[in-house]
N, C-alpha and C positions, 0 to 999 in steps of 0.2 A: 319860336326860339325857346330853347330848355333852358331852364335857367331852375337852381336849387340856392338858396339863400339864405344864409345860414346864422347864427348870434350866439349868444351866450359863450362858455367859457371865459376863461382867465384862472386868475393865481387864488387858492383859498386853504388854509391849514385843515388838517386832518379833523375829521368828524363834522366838518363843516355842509355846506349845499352849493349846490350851483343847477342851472336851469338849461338843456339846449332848445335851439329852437330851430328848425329848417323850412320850410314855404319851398313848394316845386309848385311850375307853372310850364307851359307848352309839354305837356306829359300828361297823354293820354293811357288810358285803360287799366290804372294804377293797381299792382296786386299787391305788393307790401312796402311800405316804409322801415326805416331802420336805422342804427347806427352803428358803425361799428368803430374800434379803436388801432392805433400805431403806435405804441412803444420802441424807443429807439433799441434796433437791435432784436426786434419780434415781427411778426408776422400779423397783420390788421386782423383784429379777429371781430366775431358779433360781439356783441355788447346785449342788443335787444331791438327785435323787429317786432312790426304791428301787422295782422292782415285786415284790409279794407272788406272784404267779404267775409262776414261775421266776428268779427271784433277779434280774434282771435290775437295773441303774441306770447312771444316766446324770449328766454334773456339766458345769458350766460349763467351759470351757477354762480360765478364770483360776484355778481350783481344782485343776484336775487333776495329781495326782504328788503333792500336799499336805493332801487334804481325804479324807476314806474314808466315807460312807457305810455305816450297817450296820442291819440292820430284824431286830427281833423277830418273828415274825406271830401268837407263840404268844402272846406278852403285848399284842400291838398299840404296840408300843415301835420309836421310831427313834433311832440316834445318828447325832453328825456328829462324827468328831475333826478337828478343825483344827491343822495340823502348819503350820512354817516361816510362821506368821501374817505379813502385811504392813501397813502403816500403811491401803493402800487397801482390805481389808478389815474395816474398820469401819465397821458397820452395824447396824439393829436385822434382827435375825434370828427370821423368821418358820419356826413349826412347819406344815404343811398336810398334811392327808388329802384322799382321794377318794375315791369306792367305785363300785363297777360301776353307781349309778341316776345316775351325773354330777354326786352331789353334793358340794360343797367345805367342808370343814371350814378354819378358820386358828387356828392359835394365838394368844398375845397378845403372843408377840417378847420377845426379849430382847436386852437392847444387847452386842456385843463391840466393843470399844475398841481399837486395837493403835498402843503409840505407838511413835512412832521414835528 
């Protein structure tokens, strides 16, 4: 059974932090971890993925210098710290898998708030 399982988020004023966390289980052959975001009225976009075959990851430009991506492989676990948060991102924050057969797993998101 696949199951991704997700924590962190909630409400926190601007320049503040927040931590996500996701845990995937029945998900074999795992190629990248990731998260990406929904702003109401936008289109989910990345945020920032990890690859499990050589550490590799990559992040939106509006993230980068502020957001750290970091992957488990041994637990099948990814986090996201979110550092210097902004009011624009605020979104519901999706967990997503992949594995080498091209199939997509999604978490069930969780909202982060950042007011100003």
């Amino acid at each position: 059974q696949v199951q991704l399982v997700g924590s962190g988020g909630g409400l926190v004023q601007a320049g503040g932090s927040l931590r996500l966390s996701c845990a995937a289980s029945g998900i074999f052959k795992i190629y990248n971890m990731g998260w990406y975001r929904q702003a109401p009225g936008n289109q989910r976009e990345l945020v920032a993925r990890a690859y499990l075959d050589g550490g590799s990851s990559n992040y939106a430009d509006s993230v980068k210098g502020r957001f750290t991506i970091s992957m488990d492989s041994a637990k099948n676990t990814v986090e996201l710290q979110m550092n210097s948060l902004k009011p624009e991102d605020t979104a519901v924050y999706y967990c997503r898998v992949v594995n080498y057969d091209a199939l997509t797993y999604w978490g069930q998101g969780t909202q982060v708030t950042v007011s100003s």
